[in-house]
C-alpha positions as CSV (number, residue, x, y, z in Angstrom):
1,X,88.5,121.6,190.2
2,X,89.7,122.5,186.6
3,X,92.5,125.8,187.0
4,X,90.4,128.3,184.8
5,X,93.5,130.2,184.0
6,X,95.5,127.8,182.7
7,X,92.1,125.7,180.7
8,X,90.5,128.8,179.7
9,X,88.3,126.9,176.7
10,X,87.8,123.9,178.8
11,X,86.9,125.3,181.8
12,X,83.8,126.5,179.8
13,X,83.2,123.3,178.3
14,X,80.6,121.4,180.6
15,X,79.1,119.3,177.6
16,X,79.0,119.0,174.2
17,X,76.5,121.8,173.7
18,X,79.4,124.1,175.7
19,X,81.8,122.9,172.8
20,X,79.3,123.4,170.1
21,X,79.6,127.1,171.3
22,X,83.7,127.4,171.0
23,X,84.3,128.8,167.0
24,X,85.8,126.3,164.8
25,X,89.5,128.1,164.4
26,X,89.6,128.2,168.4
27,X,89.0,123.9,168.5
28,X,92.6,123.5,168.2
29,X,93.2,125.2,171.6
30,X,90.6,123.0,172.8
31,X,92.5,120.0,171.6
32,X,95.6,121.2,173.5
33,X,94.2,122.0,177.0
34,X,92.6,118.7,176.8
35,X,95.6,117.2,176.3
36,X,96.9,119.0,178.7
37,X,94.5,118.2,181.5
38,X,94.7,114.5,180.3
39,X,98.5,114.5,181.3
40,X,98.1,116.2,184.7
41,X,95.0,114.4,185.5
42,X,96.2,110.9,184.7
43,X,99.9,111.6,186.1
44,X,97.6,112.2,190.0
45,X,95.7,109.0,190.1
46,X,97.1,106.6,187.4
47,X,95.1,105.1,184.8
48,X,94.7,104.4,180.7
49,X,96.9,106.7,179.1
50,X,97.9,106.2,175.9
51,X,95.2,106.0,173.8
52,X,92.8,108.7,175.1
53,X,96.2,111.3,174.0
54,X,95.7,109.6,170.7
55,X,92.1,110.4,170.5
56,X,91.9,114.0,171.4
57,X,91.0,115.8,168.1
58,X,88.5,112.9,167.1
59,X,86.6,112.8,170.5
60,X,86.1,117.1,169.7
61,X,85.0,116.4,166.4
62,X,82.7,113.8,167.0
63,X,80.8,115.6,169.9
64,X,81.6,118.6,167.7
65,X,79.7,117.9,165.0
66,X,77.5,115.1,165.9
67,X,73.9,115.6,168.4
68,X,75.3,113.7,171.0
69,X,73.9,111.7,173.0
70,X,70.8,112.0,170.9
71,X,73.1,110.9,168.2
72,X,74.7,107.3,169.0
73,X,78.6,107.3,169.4
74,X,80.0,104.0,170.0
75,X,83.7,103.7,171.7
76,X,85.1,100.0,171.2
77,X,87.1,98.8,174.3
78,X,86.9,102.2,176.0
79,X,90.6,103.0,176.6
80,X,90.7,105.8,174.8
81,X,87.3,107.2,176.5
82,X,88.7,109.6,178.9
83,X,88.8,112.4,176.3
84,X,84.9,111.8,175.6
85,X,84.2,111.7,179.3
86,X,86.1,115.0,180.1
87,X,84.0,116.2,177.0
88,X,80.3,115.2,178.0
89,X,80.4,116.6,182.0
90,X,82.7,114.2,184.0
91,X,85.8,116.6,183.6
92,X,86.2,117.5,186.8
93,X,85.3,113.8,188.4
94,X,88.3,112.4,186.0
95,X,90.5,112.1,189.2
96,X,88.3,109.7,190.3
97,X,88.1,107.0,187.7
98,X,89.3,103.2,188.7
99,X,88.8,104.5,192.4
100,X,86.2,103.3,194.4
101,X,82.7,104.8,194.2
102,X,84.4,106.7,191.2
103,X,84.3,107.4,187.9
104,X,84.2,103.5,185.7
105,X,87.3,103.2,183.8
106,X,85.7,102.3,180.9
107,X,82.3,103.7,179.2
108,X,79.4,102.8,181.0
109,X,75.6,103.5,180.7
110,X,74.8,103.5,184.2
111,X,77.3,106.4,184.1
112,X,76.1,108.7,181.5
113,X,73.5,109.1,178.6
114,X,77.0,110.1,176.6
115,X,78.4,106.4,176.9
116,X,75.6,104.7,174.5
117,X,76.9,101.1,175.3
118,X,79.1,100.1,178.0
119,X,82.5,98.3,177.1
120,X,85.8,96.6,178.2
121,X,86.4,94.2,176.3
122,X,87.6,94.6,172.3
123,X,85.7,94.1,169.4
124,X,82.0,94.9,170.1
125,X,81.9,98.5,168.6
126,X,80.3,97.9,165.4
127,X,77.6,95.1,166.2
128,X,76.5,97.3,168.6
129,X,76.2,100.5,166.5
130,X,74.6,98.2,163.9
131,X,71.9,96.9,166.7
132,X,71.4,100.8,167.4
133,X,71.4,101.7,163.5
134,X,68.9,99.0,162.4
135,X,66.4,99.4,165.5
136,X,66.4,103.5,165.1
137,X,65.7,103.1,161.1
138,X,62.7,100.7,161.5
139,X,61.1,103.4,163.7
140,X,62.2,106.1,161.6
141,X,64.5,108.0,163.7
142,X,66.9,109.8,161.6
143,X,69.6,110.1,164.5
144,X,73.1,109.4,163.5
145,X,75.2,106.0,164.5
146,X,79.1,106.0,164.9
147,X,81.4,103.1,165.8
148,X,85.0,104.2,166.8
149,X,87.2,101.2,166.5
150,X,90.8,100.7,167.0
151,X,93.1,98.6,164.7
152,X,93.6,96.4,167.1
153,X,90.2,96.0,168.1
154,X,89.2,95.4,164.7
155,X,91.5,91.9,164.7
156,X,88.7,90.3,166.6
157,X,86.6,87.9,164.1
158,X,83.7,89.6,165.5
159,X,84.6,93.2,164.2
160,X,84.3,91.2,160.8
161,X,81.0,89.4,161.6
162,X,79.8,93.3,162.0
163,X,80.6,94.4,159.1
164,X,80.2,91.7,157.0
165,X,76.4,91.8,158.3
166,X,76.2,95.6,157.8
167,X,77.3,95.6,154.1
168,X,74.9,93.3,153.0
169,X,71.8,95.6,154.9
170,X,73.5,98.7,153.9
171,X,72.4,100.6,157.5
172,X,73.2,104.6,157.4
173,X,76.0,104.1,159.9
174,X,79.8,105.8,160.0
175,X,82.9,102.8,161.2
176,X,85.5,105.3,162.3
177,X,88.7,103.2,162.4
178,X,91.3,104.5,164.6
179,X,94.5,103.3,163.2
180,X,97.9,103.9,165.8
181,X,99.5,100.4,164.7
182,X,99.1,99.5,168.2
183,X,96.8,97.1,170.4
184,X,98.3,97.5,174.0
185,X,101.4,96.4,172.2
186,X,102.1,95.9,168.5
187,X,99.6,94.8,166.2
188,X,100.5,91.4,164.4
189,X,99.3,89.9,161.3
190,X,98.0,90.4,157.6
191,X,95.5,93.5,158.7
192,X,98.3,95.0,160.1
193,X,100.4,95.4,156.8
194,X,97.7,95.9,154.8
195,X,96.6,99.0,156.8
196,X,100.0,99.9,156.6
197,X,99.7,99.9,153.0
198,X,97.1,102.4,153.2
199,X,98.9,104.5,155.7
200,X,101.2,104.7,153.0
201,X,99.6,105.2,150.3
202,X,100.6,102.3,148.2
203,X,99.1,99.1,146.2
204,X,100.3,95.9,146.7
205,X,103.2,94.5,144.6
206,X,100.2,92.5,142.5
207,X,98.3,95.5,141.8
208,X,95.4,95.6,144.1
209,X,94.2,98.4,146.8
210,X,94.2,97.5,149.9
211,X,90.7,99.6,150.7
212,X,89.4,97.2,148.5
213,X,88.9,94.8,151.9
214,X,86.2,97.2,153.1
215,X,84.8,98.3,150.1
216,X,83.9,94.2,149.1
217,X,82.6,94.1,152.2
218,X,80.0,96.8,151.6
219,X,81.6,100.1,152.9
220,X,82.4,103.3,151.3
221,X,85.9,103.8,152.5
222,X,87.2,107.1,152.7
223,X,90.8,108.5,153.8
224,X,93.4,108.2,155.6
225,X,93.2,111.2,157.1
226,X,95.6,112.6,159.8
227,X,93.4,112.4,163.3
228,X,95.7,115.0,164.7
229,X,94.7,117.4,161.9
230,X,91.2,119.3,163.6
231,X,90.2,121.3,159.8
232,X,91.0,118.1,158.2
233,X,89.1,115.8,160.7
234,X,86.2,117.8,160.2
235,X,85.9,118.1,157.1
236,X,86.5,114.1,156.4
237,X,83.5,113.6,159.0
238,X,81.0,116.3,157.5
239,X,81.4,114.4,154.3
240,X,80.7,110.9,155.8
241,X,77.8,112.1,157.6
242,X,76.5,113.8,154.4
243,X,76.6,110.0,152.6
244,X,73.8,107.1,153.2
245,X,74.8,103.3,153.9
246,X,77.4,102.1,155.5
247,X,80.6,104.2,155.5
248,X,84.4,103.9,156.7
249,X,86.6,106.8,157.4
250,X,90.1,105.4,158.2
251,X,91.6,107.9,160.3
252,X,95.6,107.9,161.7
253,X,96.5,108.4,164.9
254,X,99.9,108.6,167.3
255,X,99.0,106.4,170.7
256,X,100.7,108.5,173.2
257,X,100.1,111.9,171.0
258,X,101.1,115.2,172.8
259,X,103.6,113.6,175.4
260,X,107.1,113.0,174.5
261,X,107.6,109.8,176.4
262,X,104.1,107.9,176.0
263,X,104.9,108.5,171.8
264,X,108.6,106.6,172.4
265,X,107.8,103.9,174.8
266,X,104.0,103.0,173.4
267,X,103.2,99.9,175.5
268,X,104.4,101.3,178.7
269,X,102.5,104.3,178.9
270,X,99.4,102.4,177.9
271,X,98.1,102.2,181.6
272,X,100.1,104.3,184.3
273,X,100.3,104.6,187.8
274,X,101.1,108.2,189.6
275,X,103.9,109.6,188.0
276,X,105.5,113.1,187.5
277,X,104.8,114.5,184.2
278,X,108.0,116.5,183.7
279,X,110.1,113.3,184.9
280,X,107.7,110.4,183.5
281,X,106.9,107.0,184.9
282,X,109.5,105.8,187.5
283,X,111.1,102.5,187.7
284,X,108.8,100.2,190.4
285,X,111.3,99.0,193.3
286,X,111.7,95.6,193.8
287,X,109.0,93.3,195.1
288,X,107.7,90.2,195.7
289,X,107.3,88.8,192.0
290,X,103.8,89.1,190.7
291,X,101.9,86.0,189.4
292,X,102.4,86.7,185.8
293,X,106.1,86.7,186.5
294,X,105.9,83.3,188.4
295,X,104.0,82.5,184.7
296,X,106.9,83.7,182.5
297,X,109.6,82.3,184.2
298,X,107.6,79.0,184.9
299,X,107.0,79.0,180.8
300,X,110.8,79.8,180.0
301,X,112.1,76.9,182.0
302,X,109.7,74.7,180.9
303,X,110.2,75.7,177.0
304,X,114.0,75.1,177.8
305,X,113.4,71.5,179.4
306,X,110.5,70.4,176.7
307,X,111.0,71.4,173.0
308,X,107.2,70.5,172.4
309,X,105.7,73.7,174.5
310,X,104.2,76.1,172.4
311,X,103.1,79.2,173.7
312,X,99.5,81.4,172.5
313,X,98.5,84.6,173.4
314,X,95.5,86.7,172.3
315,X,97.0,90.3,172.3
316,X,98.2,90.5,176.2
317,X,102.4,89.3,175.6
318,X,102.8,92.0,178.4
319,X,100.1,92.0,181.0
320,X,100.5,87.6,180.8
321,X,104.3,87.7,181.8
322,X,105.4,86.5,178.7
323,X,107.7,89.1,176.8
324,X,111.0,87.3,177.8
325,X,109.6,84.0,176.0
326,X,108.7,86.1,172.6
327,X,112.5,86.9,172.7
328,X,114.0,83.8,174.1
329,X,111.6,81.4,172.1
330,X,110.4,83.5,169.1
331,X,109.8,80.4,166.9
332,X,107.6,79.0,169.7
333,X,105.5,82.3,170.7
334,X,102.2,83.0,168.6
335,X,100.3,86.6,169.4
336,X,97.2,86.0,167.8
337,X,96.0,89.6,167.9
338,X,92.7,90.0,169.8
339,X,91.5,86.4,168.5
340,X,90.3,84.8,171.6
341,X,88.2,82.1,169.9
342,X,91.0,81.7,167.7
343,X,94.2,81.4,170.2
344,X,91.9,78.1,171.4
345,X,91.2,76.1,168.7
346,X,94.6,77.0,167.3
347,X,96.2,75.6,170.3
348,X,93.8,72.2,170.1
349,X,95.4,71.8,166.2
350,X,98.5,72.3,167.8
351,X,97.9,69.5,170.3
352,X,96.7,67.1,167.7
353,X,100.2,67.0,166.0
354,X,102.2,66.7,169.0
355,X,102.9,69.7,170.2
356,X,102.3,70.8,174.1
357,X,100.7,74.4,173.3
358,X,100.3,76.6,176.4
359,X,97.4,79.4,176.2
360,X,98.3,81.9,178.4
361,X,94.4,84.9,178.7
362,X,93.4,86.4,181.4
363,X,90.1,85.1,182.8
364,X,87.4,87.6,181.7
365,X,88.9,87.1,178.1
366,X,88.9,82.9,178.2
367,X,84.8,83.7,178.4
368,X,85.2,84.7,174.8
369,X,86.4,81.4,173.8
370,X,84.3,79.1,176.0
371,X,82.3,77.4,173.1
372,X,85.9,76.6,171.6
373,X,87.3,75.1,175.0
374,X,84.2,73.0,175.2
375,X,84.2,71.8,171.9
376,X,87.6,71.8,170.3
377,X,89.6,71.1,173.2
378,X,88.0,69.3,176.1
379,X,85.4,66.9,174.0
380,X,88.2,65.9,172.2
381,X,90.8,65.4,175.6
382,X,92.9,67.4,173.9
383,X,96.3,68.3,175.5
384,X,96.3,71.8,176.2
385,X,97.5,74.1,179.1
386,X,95.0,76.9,180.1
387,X,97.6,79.5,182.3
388,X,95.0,82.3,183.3
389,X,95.6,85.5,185.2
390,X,93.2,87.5,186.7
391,X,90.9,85.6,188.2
392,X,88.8,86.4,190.9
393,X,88.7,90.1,191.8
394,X,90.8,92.4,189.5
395,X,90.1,95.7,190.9
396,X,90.3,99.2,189.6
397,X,89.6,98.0,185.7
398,X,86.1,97.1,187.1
399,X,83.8,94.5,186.8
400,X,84.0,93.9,183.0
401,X,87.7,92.5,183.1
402,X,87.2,90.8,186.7
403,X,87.9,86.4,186.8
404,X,84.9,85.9,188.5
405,X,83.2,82.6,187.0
406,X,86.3,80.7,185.8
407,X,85.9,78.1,188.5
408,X,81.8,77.8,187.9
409,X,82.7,77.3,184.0
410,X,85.3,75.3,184.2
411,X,84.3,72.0,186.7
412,X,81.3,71.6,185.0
413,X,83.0,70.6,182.0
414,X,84.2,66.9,181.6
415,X,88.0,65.8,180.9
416,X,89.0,69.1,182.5
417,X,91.8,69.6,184.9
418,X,91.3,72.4,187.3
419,X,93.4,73.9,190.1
420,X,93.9,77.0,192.0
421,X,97.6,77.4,193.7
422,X,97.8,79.3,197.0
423,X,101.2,81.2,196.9
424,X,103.8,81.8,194.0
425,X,105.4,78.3,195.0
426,X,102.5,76.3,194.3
427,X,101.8,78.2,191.1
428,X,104.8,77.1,189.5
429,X,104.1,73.7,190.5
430,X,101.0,73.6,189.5
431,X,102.3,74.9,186.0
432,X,104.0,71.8,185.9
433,X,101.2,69.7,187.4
434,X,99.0,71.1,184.1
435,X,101.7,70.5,181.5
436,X,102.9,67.0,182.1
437,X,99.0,66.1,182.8
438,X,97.8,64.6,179.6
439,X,94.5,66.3,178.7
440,X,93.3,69.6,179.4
441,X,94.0,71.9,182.3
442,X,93.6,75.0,184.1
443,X,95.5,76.9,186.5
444,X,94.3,80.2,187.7
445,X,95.8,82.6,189.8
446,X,95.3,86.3,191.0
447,X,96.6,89.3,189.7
448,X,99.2,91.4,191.3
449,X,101.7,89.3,194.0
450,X,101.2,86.5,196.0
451,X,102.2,86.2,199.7
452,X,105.8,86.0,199.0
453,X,106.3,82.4,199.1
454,X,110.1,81.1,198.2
455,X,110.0,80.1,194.8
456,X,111.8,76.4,194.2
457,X,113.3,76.3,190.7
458,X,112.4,72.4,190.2
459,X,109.6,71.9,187.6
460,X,107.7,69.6,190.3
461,X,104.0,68.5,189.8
462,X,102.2,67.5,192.5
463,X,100.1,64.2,192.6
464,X,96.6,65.3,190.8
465,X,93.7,65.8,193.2
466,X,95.5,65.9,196.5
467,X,94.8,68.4,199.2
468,X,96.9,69.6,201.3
469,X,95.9,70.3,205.5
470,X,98.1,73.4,206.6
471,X,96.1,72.8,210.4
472,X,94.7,70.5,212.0
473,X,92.3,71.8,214.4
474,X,88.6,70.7,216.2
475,X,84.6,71.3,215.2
476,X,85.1,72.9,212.2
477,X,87.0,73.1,208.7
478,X,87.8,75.7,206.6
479,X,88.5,74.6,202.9
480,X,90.6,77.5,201.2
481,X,90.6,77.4,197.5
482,X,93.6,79.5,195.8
483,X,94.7,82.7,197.3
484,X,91.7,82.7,200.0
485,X,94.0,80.4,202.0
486,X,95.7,83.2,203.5
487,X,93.0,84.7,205.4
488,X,91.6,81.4,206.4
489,X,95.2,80.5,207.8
490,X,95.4,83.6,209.8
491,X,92.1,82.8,211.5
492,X,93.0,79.2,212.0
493,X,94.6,79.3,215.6
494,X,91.5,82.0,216.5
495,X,89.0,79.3,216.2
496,X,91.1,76.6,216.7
497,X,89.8,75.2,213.0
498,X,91.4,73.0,210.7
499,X,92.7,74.7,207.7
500,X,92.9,72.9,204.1
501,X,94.6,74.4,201.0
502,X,92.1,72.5,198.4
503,X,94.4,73.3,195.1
504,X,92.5,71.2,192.7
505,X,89.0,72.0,192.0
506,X,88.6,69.0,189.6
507,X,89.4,66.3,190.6
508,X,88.6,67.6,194.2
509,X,90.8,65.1,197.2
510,X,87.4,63.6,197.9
511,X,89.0,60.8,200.5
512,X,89.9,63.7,202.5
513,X,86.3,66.0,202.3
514,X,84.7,62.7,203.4
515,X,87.0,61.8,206.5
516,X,87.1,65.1,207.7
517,X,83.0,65.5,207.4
518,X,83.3,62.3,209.2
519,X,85.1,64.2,211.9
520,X,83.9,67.6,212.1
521,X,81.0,69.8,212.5
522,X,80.9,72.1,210.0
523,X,82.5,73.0,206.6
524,X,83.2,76.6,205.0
525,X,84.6,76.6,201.7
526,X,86.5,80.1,200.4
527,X,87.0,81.0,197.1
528,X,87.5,84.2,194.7
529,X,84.8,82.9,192.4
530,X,81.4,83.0,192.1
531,X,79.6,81.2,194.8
532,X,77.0,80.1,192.4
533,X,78.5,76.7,190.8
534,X,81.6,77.3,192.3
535,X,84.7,75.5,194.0
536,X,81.9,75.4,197.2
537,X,79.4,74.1,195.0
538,X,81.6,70.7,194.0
539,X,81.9,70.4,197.8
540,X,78.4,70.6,198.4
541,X,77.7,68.4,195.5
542,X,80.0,65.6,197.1
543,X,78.8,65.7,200.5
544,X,75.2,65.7,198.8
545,X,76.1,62.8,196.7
546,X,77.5,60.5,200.1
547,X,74.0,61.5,201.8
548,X,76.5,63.8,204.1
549,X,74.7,65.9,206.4
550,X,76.9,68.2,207.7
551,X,76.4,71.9,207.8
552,X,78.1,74.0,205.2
553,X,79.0,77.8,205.0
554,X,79.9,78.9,201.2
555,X,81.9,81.9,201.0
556,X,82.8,83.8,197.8
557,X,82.0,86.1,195.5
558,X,78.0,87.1,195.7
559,X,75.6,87.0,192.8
560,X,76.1,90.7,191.4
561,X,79.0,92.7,189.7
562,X,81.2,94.1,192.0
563,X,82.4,97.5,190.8
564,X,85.9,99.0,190.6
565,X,87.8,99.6,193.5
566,X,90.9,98.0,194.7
567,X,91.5,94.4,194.8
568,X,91.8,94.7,198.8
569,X,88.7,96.5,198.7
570,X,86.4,94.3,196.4
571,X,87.8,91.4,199.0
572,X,86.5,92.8,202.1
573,X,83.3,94.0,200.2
574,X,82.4,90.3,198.9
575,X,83.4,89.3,202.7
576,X,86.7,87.8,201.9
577,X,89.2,89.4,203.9
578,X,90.0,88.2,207.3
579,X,87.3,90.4,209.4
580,X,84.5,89.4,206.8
581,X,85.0,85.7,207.1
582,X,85.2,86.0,210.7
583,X,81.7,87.8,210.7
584,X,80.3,85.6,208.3
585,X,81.4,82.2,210.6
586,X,80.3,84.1,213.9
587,X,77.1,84.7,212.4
588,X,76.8,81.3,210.8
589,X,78.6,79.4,213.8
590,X,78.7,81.6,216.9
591,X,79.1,78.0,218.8
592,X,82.4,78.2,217.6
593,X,83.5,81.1,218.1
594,X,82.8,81.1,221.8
595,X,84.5,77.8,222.2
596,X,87.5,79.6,220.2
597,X,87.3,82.4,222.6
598,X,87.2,80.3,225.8
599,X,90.0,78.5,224.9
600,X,92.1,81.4,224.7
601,X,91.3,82.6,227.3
602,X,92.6,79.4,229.0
């Protein structure tokens, strides 16, 4: 609960209408006990950080001045909602977000009328607000429409499709673009220095002003104007919402504004765990390396033994491992900026001169550039390295940045290379295994650490398609795919099973699914994927295809979002933890279970 005496506004401040009663000259000492609670809220459970202290002053004018929810407010990527969910009745449920049963980290509309469209990933602001814009004005509803975008966010192409849509319709809808010169780490690009430009003040050395961009595009720009300024905010927002058509108030911010530390060190106090505010984040001890380490290392070496590697990312140089590469290799590293669609077919020209590009996205984000993977890299057998994190279960950033159909989307297409290493060992080599293949591939792997596998140093690929049986054991077979062959290992000697780390997807080691359905009873297949179309599916599809008979458990991720919680708890609740495979195979196969239980007690 909120300490009234030290929040003495925003203890009163239960919704927007509760702000709407604060006077005007008293909103700056709103802005600073919000800030305020942000810190010390954030610093007890962890969490997005930076940009919501950015966004303070423009989440109290919006729900200052705007009807909200009646009117629409659209957040693009949702990092910086916190401020707008303390604002509109969650504040004292902020502890909660990412946690289980919790607040969602980012807006959601199951959550709240307040959160008009639900978000995660970047870019979507503006199509959305023009969706809500265009259908309100055919009915004749006079509410008011508001996109908030970031300048990062507004890299992605589809930021432009938006507004190059809207300024030929000329909707009544405001783009707020919040300019901190930051994605989660520094923006890249032409965009970048041209908003600079405007930041500044200046022309280009030709002559030209950069506002010009927006304004050929069909908006009436307006600003910059200093986001931390509350009389000024205001006043550059009553005048927008005064105008008709499509407007665009540029608006600067500081990621990080309030707190000392998140302003100097930008991209790591973007998303925090617990830390002390007075002392800031600590240094994490020493652990077993995480697979985005195994990544960058892997991708270091490699660039050192094979001048041809090229490495693209779209945006996410930290989160994929790969911020000793940009330095090392600078000449060889590309940060596309939020380009997903983009960072694909770039790397498919890449591989049609030669070059050996390596795309290293996180799972949920290679979605984005699926029609490009199809079309521009796989029809034409292009050679080019897919390394992606996050698959499977991701945890507390919820179910709209969670890896959970990589496998489905990924076999079905032809020419592609799939696998799915066990431990940080097998990662690396089958880094390798994908680079030196000629043609497409995929490797996907977890986030967070692995089981703490030795890592060998060799770049060693393993033969393509070949299994590998940890166990040998009687009746039935368990077929672990990726990091799900550590549960199914420690129930191995329990039901006296044989145990098979699969690896590759596609091509799956189909000589050894058909000798062992020759000599077992029953199959279960494991995988942190969806079940539908899955690694499961191919076996089902191969014993189908052989007019095999035998009887098949699929375990995996179940047809629904899972929401945020923990990666250890999403496991157990999709059943794949230890325990939950154990009650899914007693209740599938209790025959062997008894036999398993017999012979122990032998």
């Amino acid at each position: 609960m909120i300490d009234r005496n030290r929040y003495s506004l925003l203890a009163r401040i239960d919704s927007p209408a509760g702000l709407k009663r604060v006077p005007e000259t008293e909103l700056p000492q709103v802005a600073g006990e919000l800030r305020a609670y942000l810190i010390e809220s954030v610093a007890s459970v962890g969490g997005h950080f930076g940009a919501g202290l950015g966004v303070v002053e423009l989440a109290i004018a919006l729900h200052y001045l705007y009807d909200t929810p009646r009117d629409r407010i659209v957040w693009d990527v949702g990092h910086q909602g916190y401020p707008h969910k303390i604002l509109t009745g969650r504040r004292d449920a902020i502890t909660t977000i990412k946690k289980q049963d919790g607040l969602a980290p980012f807006p959601s509309r199951a959550e709240s009328g307040y959160d008009t469209f639900g978000v995660g990933h970047a870019s979507t602001s503006i199509s959305a607000a023009l969706g809500m814009a265009i259908a309100l004005q055919r009915r004749g509803d006079a509410r008011k429409v508001v996109a908030v975008i970031g300048d990062g966010a507004i890299t992605g192409g589809m930021a432009y499709e938006a507004l190059n849509h809207a300024g030929g319709i000329a909707p009544d809808m405001l783009v707020v673009l919040n300019d901190n010169g930051m994605s989660i780490s520094e923006n890249v690009g032409g965009l970048d220095r041209t908003l600079a430009r405007l930041r500044a003040g200046a022309a280009g050395e030709s002559g030209p002003h950069p506002e010009a961009l927006f304004e050929e595009l069909g908006f009436a720009y307006s600003g910059p104007v200093d986001g931390h300024d509350l009389p000024a905010l205001l006043h550059a927002l009553r005048e927008a919402k005064g105008k008709r058509g499509p407007q665009l108030l540029h608006v600067v911010t500081v990621k990080g504004k309030g707190y000392a530390l998140a302003e100097q060190a930008q991209i790591e106090y973007h998303a925090v765990g617990r830390f002390d505010p007075e002392h800031g984040v600590a240094q994490a001890s020493p652990k077993a390396p995480a697979y985005s380490e195994v990544f960058g290392d892997w991708l270091c070496d490699m660039a050192a033994a094979d001048a041809r590697l090229i490495a693209i990312t779209p945006a996410m140089r930290e989160g994929s491992g790969m911020v000793r590469f940009s330095r090392e290799f600078p000449d060889r590293f590309f940060d596309v900026a939020i380009a997903e669609q983009h960072a694909v077919t770039l790397a498919a020209g890449l591989a049609c001169e030669g070059a050996k590009p390596v795309v290293a996205i996180y799972s949920t984000f290679l979605q984005r550039g699926y029609d490009q993977l199809i079309h521009d890299v796989a029809l034409q057998n292009l050679d080019v390295t897919f390394a992606i994190d996050r698959a499977g279960v991701v945890g507390p950033d919820g179910p709209t940045h969670a890896g959970s159909f990589d496998l489905a989307f990924l076999r079905c297409i032809p020419n592609m290379l799939v696998m799915a290493p066990a431990d940080e060992n097998e990662c690396r080599r089958l880094l390798s295994t994908g680079f030196c293949h000629e043609g497409p591939a995929a490797i996907r792997y977890p986030r967070g650490s692995g089981p703490g596998v030795a890592i060998d140093p060799a770049l060693t690929a393993l033969p393509i398609g070949k299994a590998e049986v940890r166990r040998q054991g009687h009746g039935i077979a368990l077929l672990a795919f990726g990091c799900t062959l550590a549960p199914a290992e420690s129930l191995g000697a329990e039901l006296d099973a044989t145990v098979v780390n699969m690896r590759f997807v596609k091509p799956l080691d189909e000589a050894l699914v058909l000798e062992l359905a020759r000599t077992h009873d029953a199959f279960v297949t494991l995988e942190d994927n969806a079940i539908a179309g899955g690694a499961g599916s191919a076996i089902g599809e191969l014993l189908a295809a052989h007019g095999i008979g035998i009887a098949l458990l699929q375990l995996g991720l179940p047809d629904r979002f899972l929401d945020h919680a923990t990666r250890e708890e999403l496991l157990a609740e999709a059943g794949l933890d230890a325990a939950g495979i154990r009650r899914a195979i007693s209740a599938r196969f209790p025959q062997f279970v008894t036999v398993s239980t017999l012979r122990s007690a032998r």
